[in-house]
N, C-alpha and C positions, 0 to 999 in steps of 0.2 A: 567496657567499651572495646576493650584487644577483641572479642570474641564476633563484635560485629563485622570485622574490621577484616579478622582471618578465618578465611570457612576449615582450616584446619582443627580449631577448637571444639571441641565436641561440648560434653558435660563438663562443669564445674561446680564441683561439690567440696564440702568441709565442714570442720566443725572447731568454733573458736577459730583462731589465729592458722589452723595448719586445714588448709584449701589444699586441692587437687586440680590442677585444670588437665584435665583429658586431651590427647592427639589423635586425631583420626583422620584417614584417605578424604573423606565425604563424610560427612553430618548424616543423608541417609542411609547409607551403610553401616556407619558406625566401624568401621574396621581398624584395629590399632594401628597406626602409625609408627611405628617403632623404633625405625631408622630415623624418622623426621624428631623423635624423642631425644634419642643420644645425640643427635647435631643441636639440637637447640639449647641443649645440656652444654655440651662444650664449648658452643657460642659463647654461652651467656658466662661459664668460669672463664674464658678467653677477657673477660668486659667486665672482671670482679665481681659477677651476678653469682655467689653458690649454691645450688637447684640439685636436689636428689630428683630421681623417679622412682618413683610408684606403681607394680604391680607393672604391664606390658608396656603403656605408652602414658602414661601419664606422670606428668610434672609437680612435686612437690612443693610446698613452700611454706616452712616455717619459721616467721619470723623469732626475734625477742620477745620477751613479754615486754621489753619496755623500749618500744620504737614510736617515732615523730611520723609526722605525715609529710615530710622531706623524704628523709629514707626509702618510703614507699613511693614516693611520687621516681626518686630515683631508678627503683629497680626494677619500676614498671615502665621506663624510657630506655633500661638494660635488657629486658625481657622483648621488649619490642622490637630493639634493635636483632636481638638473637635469634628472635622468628623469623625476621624478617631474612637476614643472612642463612638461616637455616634452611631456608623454604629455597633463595636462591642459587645455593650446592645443591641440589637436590637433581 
């Protein structure tokens, strides 16, 4: 739902538990986002979110193998908020 939400999100891909969501200028360009990466990154450790990236602009996320749907519901309301903040230094 983040992805309808922020035209920043490009692709999001994964396998098991460790997903990738992609950053990008524009969806039809597709062009890394990069800068928009590292702030959303520090955002989100700023709000106790911890998010590696991945290859140019894309955002990691791998949880525990044994997490609640709390947890996730949390860090998908941390991740929101860091986009959000991310998008408006920008």
């Amino acid at each position: 739902s983040l992805q309808s939400r922020f035209e920043c999100i490009g692709e999001i891909r994964g396998k098991g538990l460790m997903i990738g969501m992609e950053l990008v200028t524009d969806r039809s360009s597709r062009v890394p986002a990069r800068d928009l990466c590292e702030r959303v990154l520090r955002r989100a450790f700023h709000h106790g979110l911890l998010l590696l990236s991945c290859g140019v602009s894309t955002v990691r996320f791998i949880p525990p193998l044994m997490i609640d749907t709390s947890h996730v519901d949390e860090a998908m309301k941390l991740l929101e908020r860091a986009l959000s903040e991310a998008l408006t230094a920008n």
